[in-house]
C-alpha positions in Angstrom: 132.1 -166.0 -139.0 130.0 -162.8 -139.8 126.3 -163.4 -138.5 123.7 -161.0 -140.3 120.2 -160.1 -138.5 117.3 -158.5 -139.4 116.3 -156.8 -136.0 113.1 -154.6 -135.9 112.5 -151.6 -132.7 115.5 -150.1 -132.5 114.9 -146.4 -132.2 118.0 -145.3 -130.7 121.4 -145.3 -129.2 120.2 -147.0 -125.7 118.6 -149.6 -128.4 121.8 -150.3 -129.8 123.4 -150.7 -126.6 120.8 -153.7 -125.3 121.4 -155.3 -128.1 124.8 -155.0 -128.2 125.1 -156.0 -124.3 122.6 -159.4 -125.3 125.2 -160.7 -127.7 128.5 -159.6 -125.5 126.7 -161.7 -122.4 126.6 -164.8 -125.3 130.1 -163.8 -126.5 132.1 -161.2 -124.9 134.6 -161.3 -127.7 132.3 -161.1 -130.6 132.6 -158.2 -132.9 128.8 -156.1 -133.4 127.7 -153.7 -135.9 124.5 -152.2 -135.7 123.1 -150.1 -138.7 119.8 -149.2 -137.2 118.5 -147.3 -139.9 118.6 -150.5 -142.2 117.5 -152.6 -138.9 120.6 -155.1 -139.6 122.9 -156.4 -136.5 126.1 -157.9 -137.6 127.8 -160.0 -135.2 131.2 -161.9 -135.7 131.5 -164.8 -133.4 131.9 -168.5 -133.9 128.8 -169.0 -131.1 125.4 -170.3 -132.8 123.1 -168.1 -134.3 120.3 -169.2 -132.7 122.1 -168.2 -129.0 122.0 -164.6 -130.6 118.7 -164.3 -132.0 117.0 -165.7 -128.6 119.2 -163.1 -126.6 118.4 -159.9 -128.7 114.5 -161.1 -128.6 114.6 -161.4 -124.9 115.6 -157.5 -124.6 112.1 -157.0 -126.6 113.1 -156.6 -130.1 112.1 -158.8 -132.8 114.8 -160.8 -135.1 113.3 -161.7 -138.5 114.9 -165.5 -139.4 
């Protein structure tokens, strides 16, 4: 399943790597995509949604809902 968030403060590649790291220590096998430009984080796991959202916002970045 292909999980779509709206994540705000990423300014650059260090920025995509936290927030790639969060959701790899929820799922280590899920699948990200990060377009920072458009602020959108794709992740393809079958974990909840809610699991990813709360891991990205504890590396200091917000996740719109």
């Amino acid at each position: 399943m292909i999980q779509t968030f709206t994540v705000t403060g990423m300014t650059c590649g260090h920025c995509e790597k936290a927030v790639t790291r969060a959701v790899k220590q929820i799922d280590p096998q899920a699948e990200v995509t990060i377009d920072r430009t458009a602020n959108l984080v794709q992740v393809q796991s079958a974990q909840p949604r809610e699991q990813f959202a709360q891991a990205i916002a504890e590396e200091g970045y917000a996740v719109a809902a």
